[in-house]
MIZABA-647456 format. One record per residue (C-alpha): residue in three letters; x, y, z. Coordinates in steps of 0.02 Angstrom, whole numbers. Layout:
REM residues N
ala/X/Y/Z
...
This chain:
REM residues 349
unk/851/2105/987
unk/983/2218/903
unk/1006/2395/932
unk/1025/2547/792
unk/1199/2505/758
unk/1155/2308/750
unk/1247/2249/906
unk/1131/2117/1009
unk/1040/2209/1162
unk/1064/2167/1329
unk/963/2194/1475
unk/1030/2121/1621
unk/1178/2076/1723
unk/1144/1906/1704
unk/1132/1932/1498
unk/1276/2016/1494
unk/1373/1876/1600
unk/1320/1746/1466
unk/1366/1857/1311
unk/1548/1897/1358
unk/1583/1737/1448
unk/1612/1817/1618
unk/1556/1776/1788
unk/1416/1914/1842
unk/1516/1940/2030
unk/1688/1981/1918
unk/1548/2107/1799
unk/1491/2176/1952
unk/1660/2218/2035
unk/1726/2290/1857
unk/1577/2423/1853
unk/1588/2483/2036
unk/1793/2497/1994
unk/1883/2416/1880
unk/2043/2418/1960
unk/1945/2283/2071
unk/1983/2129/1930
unk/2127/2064/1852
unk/2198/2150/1710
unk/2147/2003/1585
unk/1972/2006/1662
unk/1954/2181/1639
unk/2028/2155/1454
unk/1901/2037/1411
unk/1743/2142/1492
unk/1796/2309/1392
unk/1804/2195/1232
unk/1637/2112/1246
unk/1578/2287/1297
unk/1627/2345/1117
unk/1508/2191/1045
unk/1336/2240/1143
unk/1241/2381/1181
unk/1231/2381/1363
unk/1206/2496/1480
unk/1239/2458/1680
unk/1123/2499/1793
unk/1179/2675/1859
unk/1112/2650/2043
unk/1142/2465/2038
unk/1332/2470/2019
unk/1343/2604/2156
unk/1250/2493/2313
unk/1400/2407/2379
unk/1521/2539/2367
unk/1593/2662/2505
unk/1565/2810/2366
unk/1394/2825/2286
unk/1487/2973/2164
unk/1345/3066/2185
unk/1308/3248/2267
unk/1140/3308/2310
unk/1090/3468/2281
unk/939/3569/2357
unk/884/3745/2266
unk/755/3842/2327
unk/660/3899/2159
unk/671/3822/1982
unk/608/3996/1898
unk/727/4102/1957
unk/891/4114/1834
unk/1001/4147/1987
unk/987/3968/2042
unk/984/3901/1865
unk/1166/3996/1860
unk/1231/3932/2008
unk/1142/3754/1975
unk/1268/3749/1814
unk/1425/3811/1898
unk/1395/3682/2036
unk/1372/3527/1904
unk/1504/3604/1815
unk/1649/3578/1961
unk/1556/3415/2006
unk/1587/3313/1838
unk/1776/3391/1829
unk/1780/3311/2017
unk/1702/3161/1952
unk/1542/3167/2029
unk/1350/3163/1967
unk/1245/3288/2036
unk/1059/3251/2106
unk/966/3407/2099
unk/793/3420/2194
unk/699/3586/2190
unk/618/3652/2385
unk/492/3741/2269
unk/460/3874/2417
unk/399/3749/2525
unk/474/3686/2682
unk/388/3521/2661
unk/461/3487/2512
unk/644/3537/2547
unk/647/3416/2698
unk/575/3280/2599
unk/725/3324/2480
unk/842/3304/2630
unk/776/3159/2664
unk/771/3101/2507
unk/974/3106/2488
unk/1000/3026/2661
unk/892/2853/2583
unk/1012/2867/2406
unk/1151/2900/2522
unk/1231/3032/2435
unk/1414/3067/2466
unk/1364/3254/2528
unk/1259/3409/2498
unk/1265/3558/2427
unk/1101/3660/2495
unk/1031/3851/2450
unk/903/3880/2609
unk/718/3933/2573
unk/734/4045/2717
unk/654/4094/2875
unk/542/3951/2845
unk/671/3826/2798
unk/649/3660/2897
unk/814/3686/2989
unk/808/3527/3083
unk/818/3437/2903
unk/969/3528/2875
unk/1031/3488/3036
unk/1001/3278/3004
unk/1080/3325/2831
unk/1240/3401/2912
unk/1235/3269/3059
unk/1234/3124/2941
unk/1348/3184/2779
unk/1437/3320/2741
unk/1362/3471/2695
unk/1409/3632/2613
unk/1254/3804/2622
unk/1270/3917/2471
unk/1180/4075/2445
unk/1097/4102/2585
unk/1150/4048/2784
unk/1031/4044/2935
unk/1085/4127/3100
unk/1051/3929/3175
unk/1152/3843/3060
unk/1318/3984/3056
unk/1414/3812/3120
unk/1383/3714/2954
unk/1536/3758/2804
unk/1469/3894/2707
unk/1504/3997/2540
unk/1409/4123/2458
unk/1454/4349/2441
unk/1498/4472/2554
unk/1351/4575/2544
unk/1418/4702/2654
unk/1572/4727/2529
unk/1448/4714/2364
unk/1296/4830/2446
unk/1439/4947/2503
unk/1494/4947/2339
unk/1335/5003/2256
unk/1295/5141/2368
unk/1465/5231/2362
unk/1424/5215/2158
unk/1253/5283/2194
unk/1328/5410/2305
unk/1432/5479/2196
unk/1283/5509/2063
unk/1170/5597/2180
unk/1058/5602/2336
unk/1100/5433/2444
unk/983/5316/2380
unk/823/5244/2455
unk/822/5042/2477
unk/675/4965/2418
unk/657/4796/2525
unk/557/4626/2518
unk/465/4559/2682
unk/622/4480/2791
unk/589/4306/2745
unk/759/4295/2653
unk/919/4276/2739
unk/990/4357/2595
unk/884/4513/2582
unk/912/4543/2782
unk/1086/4534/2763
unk/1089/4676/2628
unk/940/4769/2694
unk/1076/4768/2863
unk/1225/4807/2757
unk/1132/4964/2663
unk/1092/5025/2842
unk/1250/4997/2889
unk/1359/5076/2760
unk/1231/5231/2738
unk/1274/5278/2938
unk/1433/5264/2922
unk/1424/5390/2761
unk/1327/5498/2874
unk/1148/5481/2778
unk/994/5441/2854
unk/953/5282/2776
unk/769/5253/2690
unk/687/5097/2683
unk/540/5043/2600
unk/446/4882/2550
unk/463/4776/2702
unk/269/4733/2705
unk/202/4607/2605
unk/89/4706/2484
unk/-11/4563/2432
unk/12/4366/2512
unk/102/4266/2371
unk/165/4429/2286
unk/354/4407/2273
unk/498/4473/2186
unk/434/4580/2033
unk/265/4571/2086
unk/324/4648/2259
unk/438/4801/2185
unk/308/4828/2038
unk/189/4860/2182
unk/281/4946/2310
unk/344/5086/2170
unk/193/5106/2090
unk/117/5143/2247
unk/264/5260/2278
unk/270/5343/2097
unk/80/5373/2094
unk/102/5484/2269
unk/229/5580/2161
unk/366/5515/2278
unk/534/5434/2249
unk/504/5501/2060
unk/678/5590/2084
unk/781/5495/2196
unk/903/5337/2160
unk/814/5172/2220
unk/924/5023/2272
unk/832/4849/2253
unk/864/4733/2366
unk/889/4617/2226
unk/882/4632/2040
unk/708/4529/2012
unk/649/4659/2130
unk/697/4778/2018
unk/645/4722/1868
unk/458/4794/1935
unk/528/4906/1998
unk/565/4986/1807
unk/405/4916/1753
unk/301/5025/1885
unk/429/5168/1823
unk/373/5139/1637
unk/194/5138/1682
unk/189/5300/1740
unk/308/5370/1618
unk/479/5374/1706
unk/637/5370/1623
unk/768/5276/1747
unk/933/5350/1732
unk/881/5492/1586
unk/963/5639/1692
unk/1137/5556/1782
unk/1166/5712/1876
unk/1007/5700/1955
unk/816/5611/1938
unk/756/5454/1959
unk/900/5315/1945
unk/869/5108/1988
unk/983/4995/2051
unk/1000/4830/2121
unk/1098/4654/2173
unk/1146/4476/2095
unk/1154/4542/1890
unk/1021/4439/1836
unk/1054/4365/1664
unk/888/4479/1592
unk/985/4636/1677
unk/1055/4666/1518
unk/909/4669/1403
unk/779/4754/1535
unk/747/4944/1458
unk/842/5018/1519
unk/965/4912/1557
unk/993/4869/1755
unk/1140/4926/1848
unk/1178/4803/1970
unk/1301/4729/2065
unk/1373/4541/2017
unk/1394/4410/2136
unk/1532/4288/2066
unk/1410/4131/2055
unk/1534/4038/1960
unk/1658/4057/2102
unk/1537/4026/2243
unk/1468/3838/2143
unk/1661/3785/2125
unk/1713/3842/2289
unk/1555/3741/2371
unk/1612/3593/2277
unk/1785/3607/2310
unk/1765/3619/2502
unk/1610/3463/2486
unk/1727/3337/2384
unk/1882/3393/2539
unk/1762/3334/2659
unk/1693/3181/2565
unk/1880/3149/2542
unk/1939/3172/2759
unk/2062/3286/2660
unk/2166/3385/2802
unk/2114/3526/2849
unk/1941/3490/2816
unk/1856/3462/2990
unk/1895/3650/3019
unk/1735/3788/3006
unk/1743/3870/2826
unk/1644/4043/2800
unk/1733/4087/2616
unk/1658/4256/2546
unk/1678/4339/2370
unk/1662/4490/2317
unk/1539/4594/2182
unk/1583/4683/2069
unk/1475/4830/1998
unk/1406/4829/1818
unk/1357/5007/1753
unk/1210/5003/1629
unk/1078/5149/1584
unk/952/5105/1723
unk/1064/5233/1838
């Protein structure tokens, strides 16, 4: 059979072996590493390469060696465009490391993000890159994961695995950030939370505490009760302000979101009941949040958040993995690497 360009198709090793007149153990070392055969050998292969469309088998040419070339990756939602950004920067550093990236999706469930685990341990991946459901994370997975491979947590870090290498933001530094903006507006600004089943949103519901005491404010929290079961993110701030804007409260105070999907309800609830975010700056009803999701922009009005430098955190994870994969020096030490937000002014306050 010929392909669309009229070379003959091959199918197998064994084809292949017959078509280029090369013995299929010499074929075999050439694709796991061609520095493995002699220079004519490897002369002839990438020849008769040229004169058949072949492609090796991409799992098949990886069984015998030390290196698979592949990292796993575990994310925790595939709707969210915070993991989609990181996802990208992580794949990105990968291929320019020369690695292929294995992406499985946790898909909120515990379940499923240890069968992911697992899942890399049987295609024995070279290491793993993992962003932690949260509170219900299967922890021991991620202990056999970081027990058998190496292992790298971005995003998010549970208090039981602070011993595993991790990168992700300082949310003290980038919540700090915020409020001292928010300060500076107006009155000290109320945080609107999510139930603390996120490692993430404890961290910066602790660091708003935090930095409003040492400011001397009184800080105000609301939102930490699950209004409804499954609702989460916009659902959950949609609810918790419209509940708040329909008792007439909040309606003139700023409102920091623990995160910026959070928000985005947030400003619908405010538009339902007729609310402009951010119309007076010297005083009124001003929404704010965390992460600068890539809608921020194009909400109405637009959201003032703070960034976290994804691209940084996905090449940094990489970068320490592919050291460890590697026994560079240096590498059996504890890494915690943080980086910093930066604040991004729009209308919403």
């Amino acid at each position: 059979m010929a392909g669309t360009d009229g070379k003959p198709v091959i199918g197998t090793m064994e084809e292949l072996s017959a078509a280029i007149g090369v013995s299929r153990p010499t074929l075999s070392r050439y694709f796991q590493d061609p520095g493995r055969v002699s220079r004519a050998s490897a002369e002839r292969i990438r020849r008769g390469l040229e004169r058949v469309d072949y492609t090796p088998n991409f799992f098949a040419t990886r069984m015998n060696r030390r290196s698979t070339g592949m990292i796993g990756v575990i994310i925790p939602y595939l709707n969210d465009l915070h993991f989609t950004k990181l996802l990208e920067a992580i794949e990105v550093a990968a291929m320019e490391a020369g690695y292929t990236v294995i992406t499985q999706c946790s898909h909120s469930s515990p379940e499923v993000e240890a069968r992911a685990a697992e899942t890399f341990l049987s295609m024995n991946v070279d290491g793993a890159v993992v962003a932690p459901l949260g509170n219900s994370s299967d922890l021991d997975a991620h202990e056999r994961l970081n027990a058998r491979l190496p292992l790298v947590l971005v995003d998010s870090r549970p208090r039981t695995l602070e011993h595993v290498d991790f990168v992700g933001s300082d949310h003290p530094q980038s919540t700090g950030l915020i409020i001292d903006y928010l300060c500076r507006l107006g009155r000290p600004p109320v945080f609107l939370a999510m139930p603390r089943v996120n490692f993430n949103a404890l961290e910066r519901e602790a660091a708003y505490t935090a930095r409003m005491e040492a400011l001397g404010h009184v800080p105000e929290i609301v939102g930490t009760e699950a209004v409804e079961k499954d609702w989460h993110f916009e659902a959950h701030g949609h609810a918790v302000m419209d509940r708040e804007f329909a008792r007439g409260t909040l309606v003139d105070r700023s409102i920091l979101c623990v995160n910026d999907r959070v928000a985005i309800g947030a400003l619908c609830a405010a538009a339902r009941h007729g609310l402009e975010p951010g119309a007076r700056r010297r005083g009124g009803l001003r929404i704010a949040a965390h992460d600068d999701y890539p809608l921020g922009p194009y909400t109405v009005p637009s959201l003032t958040t703070v960034a976290q430098d994804v691209d940084s955190i996905g090449k940094a994870a990489v970068s320490r993995l592919v050291a460890k994969i590697r026994g560079d020096r240096g590498a059996s030490a504890h890494l915690v690497q943080l980086f910093d937000g930066a604040l991004r002014v729009r209308d919403s306050a």
